[in-house]
C-alpha positions as CSV (number, residue, x, y, z in Angstrom):
1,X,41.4,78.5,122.9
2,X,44.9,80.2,123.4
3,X,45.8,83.5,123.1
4,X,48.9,85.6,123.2
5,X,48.7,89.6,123.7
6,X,49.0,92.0,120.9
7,X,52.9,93.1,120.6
8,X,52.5,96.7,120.1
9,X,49.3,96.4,123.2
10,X,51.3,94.5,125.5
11,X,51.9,97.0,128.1
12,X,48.2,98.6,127.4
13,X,45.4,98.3,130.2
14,X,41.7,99.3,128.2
15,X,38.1,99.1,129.6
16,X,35.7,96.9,128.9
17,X,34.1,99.8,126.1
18,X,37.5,101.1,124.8
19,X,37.9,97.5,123.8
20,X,35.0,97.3,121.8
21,X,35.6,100.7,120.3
22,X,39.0,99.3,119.4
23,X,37.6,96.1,117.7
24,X,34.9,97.5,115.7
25,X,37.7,100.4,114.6
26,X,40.8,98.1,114.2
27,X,39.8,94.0,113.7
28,X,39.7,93.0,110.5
29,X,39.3,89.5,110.7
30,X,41.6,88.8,113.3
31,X,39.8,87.4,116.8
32,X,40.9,89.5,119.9
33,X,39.8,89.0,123.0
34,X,39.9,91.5,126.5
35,X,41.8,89.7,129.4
36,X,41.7,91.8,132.4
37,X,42.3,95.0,130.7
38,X,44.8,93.7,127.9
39,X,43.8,93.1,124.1
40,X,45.1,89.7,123.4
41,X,44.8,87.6,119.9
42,X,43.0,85.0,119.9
43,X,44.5,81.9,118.9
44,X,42.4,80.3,116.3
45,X,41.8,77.6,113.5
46,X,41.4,74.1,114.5
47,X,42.0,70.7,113.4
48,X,39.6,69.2,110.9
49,X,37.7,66.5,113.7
50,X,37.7,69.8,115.8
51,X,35.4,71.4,113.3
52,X,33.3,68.3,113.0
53,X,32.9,67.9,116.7
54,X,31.6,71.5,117.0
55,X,29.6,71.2,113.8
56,X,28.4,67.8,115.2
57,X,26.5,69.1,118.0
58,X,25.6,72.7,117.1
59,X,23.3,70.7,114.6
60,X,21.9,68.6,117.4
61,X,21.6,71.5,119.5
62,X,19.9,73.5,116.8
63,X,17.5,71.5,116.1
64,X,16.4,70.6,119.6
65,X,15.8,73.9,119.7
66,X,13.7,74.4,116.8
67,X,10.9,76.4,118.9
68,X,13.0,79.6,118.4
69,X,13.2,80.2,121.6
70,X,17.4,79.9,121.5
71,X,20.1,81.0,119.6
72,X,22.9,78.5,118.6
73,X,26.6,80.2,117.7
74,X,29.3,78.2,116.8
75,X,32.9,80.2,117.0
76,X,32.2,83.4,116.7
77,X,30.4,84.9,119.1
78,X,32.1,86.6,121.7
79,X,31.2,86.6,125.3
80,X,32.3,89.0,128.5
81,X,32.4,87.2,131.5
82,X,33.7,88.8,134.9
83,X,37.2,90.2,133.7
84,X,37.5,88.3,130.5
85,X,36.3,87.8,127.1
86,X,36.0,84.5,124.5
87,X,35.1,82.9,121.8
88,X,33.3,79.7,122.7
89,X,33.2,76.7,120.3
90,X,29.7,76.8,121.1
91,X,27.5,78.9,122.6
92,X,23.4,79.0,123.4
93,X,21.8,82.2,124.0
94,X,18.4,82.1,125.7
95,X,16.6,85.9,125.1
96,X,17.9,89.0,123.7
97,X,21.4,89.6,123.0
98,X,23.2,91.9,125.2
99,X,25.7,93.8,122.3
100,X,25.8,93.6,117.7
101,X,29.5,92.3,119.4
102,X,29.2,90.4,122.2
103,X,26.9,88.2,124.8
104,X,27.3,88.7,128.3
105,X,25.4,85.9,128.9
106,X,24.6,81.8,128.1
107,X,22.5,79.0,129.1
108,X,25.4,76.8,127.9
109,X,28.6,76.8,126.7
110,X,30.6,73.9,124.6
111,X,34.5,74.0,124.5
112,X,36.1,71.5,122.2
113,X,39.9,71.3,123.4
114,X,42.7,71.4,121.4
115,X,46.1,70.1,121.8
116,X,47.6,73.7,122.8
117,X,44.8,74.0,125.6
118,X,46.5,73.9,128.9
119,X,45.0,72.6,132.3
120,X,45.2,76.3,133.6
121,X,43.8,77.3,130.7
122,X,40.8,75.2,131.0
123,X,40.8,75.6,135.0
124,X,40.5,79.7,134.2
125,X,38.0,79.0,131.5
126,X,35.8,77.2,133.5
127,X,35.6,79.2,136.3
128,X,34.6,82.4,134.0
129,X,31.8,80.5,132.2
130,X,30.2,80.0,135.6
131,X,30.4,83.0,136.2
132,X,27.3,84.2,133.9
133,X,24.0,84.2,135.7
134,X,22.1,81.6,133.5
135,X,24.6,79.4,132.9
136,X,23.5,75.6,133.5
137,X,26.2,73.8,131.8
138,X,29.8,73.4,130.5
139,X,30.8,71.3,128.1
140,X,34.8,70.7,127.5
141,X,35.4,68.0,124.7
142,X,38.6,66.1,124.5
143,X,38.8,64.4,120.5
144,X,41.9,62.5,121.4
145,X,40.5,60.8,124.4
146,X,36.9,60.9,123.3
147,X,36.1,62.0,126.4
148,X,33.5,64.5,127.3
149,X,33.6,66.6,130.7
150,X,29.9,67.9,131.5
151,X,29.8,70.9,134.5
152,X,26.4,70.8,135.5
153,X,24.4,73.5,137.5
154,X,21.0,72.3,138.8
155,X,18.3,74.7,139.4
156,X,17.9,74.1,142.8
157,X,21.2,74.0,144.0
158,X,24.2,76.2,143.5
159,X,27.0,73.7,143.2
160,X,28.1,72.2,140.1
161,X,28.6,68.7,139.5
162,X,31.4,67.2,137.0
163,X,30.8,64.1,135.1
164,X,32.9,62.3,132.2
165,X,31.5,60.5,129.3
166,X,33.0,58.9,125.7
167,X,29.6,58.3,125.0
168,X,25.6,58.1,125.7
169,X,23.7,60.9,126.3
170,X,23.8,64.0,128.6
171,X,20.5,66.1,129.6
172,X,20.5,69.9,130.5
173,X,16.6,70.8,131.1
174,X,14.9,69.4,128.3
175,X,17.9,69.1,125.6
176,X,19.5,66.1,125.1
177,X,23.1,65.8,123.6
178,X,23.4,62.1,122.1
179,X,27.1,61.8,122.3
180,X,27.4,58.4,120.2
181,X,25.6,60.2,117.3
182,X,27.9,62.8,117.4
183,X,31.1,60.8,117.4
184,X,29.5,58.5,114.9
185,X,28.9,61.8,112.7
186,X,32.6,62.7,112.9
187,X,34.1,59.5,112.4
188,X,31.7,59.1,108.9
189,X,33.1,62.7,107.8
190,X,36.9,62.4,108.9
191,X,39.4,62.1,106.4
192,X,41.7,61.4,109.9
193,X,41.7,59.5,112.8
């Protein structure tokens, strides 16, 4: 997701609590986000196989996950890493939620790209998500290349792994994201390629 600072906030540094009293005071329904002390606008809408891709797999998460024992947001569900806020495509909250605003936490996090997303963008992205204590895997989905990059964090050891897909499966604990299904799902409910 890109995002471009507020022209009358520009030059305006806020904590992390001034922001929120700011977005539950100002935001209507406009997405802002906190980056380092700046309110920025988050740059939203997607294209249509964007939406279907996300849809695609918050279902399959979902209803893996039937026991209750996770939450499953899809876009709008802010979450405060180090210095930095977003809006995840998709995001899986294990326990209680930290804020009625926010998550300061995730078990994993599911970012499908979009054309304006750059590599710095993604790098910086990345490296927040990691971050968060429980987090055990990152998810960044290309539609053009059908390509899927998986950042995995085992248990047991503190370095993450990178692996690419277009299709098959992935685990992360006991859930496990059938890929094929979920391109198969968006290709049936695309009106474009």
């Amino acid at each position: 997701m890109s995002a471009q600072p507020f022209d009358e906030f520009a030059e305006v540094r806020v904590s992390w609590e001034e922001f929120l009293r700011f977005q539950q005071a100002y935001v209507g329904s406009e997405k802002v986000i906190w980056d380092d002390g700046r309110i920025v606008l988050a740059m939203t809408g997607g294209s249509e196989r964007h939406d279907l891709v996300v849809m695609a797999l918050a279902t399959q998460i979902d209803a893996a996950l039937s026991d209750g024992r996770c939450a499953v947001f899809a876009h709008n569900r802010q979450i405060k890493t180090g210095r930095r806020s977003y809006y995840p495509d998709l995001l899986v909250r294990c326990g209680r939620a930290a804020h009625p605003l926010f998550e300061d936490d995730a078990w994993l996090i599911v970012e499908v790209l979009s054309p304006s997303n750059t590599p710095a963008q993604q790098t910086a992205m990345l490296y927040a998500y990691q971050e968060l204590p429980s987090v055990e895997a990152i998810l960044f989905v290309d539609t053009a290349r059908r390509v899927i990059t998986v950042h995995h964090k085992h248990p047991d050891d503190p370095q993450w792994t990178e692996t690419q897909t277009h299709a098959g499966t992935v685990t992360v604990k006991d859930l496990v994201l059938d890929f094929e299904a979920m391109w198969t799902r968006v290709d049936r409910r695309s009106s474009f390629d």
